[in-house]
C-alpha positions as a printed Julia matrix, in Angstrom:
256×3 Matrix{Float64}:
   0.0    0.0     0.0
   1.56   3.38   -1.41
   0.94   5.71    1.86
   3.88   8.21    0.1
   1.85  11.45   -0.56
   1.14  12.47   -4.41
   1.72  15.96   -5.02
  -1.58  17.97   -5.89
  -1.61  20.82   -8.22
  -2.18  23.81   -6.75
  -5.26  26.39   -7.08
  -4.2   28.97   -9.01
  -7.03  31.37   -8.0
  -5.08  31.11   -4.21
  -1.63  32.1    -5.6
  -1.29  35.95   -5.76
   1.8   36.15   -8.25
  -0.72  34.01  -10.16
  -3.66  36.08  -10.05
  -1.65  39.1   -10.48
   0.07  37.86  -13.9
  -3.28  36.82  -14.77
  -4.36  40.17  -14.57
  -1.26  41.91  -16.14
  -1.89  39.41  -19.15
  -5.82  40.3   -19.92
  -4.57  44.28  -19.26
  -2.27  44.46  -21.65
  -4.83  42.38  -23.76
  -7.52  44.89  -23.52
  -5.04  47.65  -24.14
  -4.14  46.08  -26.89
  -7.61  45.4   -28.49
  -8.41  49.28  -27.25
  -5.47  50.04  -29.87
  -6.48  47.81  -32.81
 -10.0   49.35  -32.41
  -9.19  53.04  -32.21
  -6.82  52.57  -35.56
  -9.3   50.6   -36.86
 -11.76  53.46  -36.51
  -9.09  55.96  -37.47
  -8.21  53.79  -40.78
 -12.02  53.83  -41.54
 -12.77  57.37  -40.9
  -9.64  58.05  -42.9
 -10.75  56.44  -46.24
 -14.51  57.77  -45.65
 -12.89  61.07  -45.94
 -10.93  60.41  -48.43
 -13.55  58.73  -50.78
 -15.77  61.9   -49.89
 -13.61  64.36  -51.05
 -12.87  62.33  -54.22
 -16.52  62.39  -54.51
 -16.96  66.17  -54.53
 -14.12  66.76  -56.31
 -14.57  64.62  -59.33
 -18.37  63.64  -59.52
 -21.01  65.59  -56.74
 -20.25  68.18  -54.78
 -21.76  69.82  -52.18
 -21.91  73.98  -52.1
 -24.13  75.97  -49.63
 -25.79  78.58  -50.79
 -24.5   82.14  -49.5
 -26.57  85.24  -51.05
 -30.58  85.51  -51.7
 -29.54  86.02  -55.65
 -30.94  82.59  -57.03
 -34.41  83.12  -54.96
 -36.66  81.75  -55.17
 -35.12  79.05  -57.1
 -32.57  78.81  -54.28
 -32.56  80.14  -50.5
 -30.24  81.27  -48.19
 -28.49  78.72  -46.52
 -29.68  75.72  -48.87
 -27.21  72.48  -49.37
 -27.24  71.95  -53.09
 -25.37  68.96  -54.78
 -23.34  70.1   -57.97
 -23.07  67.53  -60.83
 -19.35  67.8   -61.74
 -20.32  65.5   -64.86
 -22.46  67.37  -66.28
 -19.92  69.0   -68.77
 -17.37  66.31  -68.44
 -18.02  64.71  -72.1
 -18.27  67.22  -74.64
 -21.5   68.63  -73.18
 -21.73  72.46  -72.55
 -24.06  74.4   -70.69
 -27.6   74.89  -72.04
 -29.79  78.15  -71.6
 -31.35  77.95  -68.91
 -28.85  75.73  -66.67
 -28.29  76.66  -63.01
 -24.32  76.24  -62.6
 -21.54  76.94  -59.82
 -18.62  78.71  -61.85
 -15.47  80.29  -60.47
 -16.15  83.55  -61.53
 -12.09  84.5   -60.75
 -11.58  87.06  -64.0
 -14.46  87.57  -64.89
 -17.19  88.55  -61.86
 -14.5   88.82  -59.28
 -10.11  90.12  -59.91
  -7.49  87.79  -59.4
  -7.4   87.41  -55.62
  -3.84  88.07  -53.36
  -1.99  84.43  -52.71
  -2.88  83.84  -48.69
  -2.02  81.07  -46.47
  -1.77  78.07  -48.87
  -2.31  75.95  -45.61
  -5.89  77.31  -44.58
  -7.24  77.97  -48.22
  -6.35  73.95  -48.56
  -8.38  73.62  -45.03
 -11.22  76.03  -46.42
 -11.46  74.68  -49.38
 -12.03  71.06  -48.34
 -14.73  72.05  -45.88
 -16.18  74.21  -48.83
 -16.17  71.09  -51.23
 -18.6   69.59  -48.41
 -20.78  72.32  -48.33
 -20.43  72.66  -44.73
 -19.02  76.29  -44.86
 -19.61  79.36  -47.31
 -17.73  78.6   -50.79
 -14.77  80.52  -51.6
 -15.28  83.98  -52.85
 -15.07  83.73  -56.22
 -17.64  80.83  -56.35
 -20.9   82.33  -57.78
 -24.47  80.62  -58.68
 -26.16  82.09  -61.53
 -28.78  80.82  -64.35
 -27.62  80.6   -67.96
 -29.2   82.95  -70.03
 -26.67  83.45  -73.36
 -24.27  81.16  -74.81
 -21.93  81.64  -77.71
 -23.16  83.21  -80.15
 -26.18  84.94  -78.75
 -27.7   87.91  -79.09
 -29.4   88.91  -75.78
 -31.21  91.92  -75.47
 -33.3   93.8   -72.94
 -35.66  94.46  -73.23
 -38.83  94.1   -75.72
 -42.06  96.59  -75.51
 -43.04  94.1   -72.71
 -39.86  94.51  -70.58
 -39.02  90.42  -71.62
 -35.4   89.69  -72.02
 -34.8   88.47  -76.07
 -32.53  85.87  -77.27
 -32.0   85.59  -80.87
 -34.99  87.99  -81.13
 -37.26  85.43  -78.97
 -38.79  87.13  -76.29
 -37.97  84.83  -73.06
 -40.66  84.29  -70.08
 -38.85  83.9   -67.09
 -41.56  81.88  -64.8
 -38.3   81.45  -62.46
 -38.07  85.58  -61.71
 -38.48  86.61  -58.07
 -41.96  87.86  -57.65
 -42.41  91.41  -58.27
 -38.89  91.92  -59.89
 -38.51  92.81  -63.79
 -36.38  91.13  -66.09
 -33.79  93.85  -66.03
 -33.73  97.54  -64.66
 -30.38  97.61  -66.75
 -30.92  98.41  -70.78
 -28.2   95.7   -72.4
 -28.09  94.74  -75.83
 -24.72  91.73  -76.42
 -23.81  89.11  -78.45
 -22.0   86.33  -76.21
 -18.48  85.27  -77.67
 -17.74  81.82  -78.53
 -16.96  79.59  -75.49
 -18.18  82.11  -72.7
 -21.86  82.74  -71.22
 -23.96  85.3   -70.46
 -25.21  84.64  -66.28
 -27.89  86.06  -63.95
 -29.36  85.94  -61.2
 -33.31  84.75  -60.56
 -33.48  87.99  -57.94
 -32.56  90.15  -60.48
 -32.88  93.41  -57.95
 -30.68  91.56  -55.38
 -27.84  89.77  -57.99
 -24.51  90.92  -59.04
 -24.4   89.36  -62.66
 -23.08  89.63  -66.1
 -24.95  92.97  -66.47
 -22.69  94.51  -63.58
 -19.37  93.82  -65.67
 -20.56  95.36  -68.96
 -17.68  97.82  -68.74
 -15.06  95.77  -67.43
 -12.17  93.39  -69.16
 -14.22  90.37  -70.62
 -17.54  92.56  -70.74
 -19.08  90.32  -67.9
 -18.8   87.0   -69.67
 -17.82  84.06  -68.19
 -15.56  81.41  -69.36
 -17.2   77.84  -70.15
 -14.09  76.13  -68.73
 -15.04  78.1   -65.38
 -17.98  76.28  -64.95
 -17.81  73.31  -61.6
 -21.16  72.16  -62.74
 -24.48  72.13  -62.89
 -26.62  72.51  -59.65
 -29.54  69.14  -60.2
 -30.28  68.93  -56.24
 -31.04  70.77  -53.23
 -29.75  68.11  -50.5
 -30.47  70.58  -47.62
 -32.87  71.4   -45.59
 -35.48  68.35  -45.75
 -38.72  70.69  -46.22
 -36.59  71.37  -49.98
 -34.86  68.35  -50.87
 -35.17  67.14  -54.53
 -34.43  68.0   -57.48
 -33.95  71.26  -59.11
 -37.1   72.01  -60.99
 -36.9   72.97  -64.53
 -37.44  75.45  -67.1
 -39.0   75.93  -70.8
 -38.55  79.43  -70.94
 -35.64  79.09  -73.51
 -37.72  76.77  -75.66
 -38.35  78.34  -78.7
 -35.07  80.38  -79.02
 -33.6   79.98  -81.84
 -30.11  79.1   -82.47
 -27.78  81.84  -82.99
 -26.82  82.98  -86.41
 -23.9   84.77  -87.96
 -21.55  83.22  -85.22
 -20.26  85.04  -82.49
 -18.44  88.0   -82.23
 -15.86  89.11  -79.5
């Protein structure tokens, strides 16, 4: 008969050194899986800003509306979305057309170089509409492109194109077409923009005087505004127009 004593394991949960590597071990564990998570999380938020950006950029981008000079098409403080595409393929910009365009040259003078590092800040903040858009960024409606003749106005105060007398439906109430007499032909590759509020927009008509004779450049043109992505009450899309229907195309080409 074996009366030599066996030797039992002992319980771990009873040793302190035990318990207290134990405790180092899921520590440095949970730090560890605190870590993974958080650059996890930073990785993700990382690429969703990057693939944002890209977005408005390249494709859609957001722009928040500054100045009452689209109403009522547009409000103050509206979230449009600006289809970058829109032009991308050979397409230009029809009568009628509600665009963004960098209006640097032609609306607004070639602005002083300032801190590269917080125009590159304002600028991405711009592109998600979440601040006021630099200031040469305008919104305007097409009303000439190359090769028009636009004149105001007829014995009924209607703006002409081509000799077509144009109804604007889009106007804001109460305002007339123009309070400024104009009669232009709009050179090849430029347009002829203004505002809906035409008592409350600095357009085309304001530059009439000025280098370029208030005409702006098609390649100035960001794109076409097709939404309004802010506030709910006015999401969808940008409603349309037939006023420029039955103009007829230009003739005798453009002139400079």
């Amino acid at each position: 008969m074996d009366t030599e004593a066996k030797p039992t394991e002992r319980d771990r949960s009873s040793d302190p050194a035990a318990g207290s590597e134990e405790r180092s071990r899921s520590a440095r564990f949970s730090r560890l899986a605190a870590s993974m998570s958080w650059r996890r999380t930073a990785a993700l938020s990382a690429a969703c800003a990057a693939f944002v950006l890209l977005l408005s950029n390249f494709v859609v981008q957001p722009y928040l509306i500054p100045s009452g000079s689209m109403e009522p098409t547009l409000h103050v403080g509206d979230r449009v979305l600006v289809n970058k595409l829109a032009y991308r393929f050979g397409a230009e910009p029809l009568r009628g057309d509600v665009v963004v365009f960098d209006g640097t040259g032609s609306f607004a003078r070639e602005a002083p170089q300032g801190n590269p590092v917080s125009g590159l800040l304002h600028g991405a903040v711009a592109s998600l509409g979440l601040v006021e858009p630099d200031e040469t960024d305008y919104v305007k409606r097409v009303v000439g492109v190359g090769g028009d003749r636009v004149v105001c106005c007829d014995r009924r105060g209607r703006i002409e194109v081509n000799g077509s007398p144009v109804t604007e439906e889009y106007l804001y109430p109460g305002n007339r077409p123009s309070r400024v007499r104009f009669d232009i032909v709009v050179p090849d590759s430029t347009l002829w923009m203004m505002g809906d509020h035409r008592d409350a927009s600095r357009d085309s008509r304001d530059h009439l005087g000025e280098p370029g004779g208030g005409m702006v450049p098609v390649d100035r043109v960001v794109g076409r505004v097709d939404w309004i992505g802010w506030p709910p009450a006015r999401t969808g899309s940008l409603p349309g127009s037939g006023a420029f229907t039955g103009v007829r195309a230009p003739t005798g080409g453009a002139h400079g």
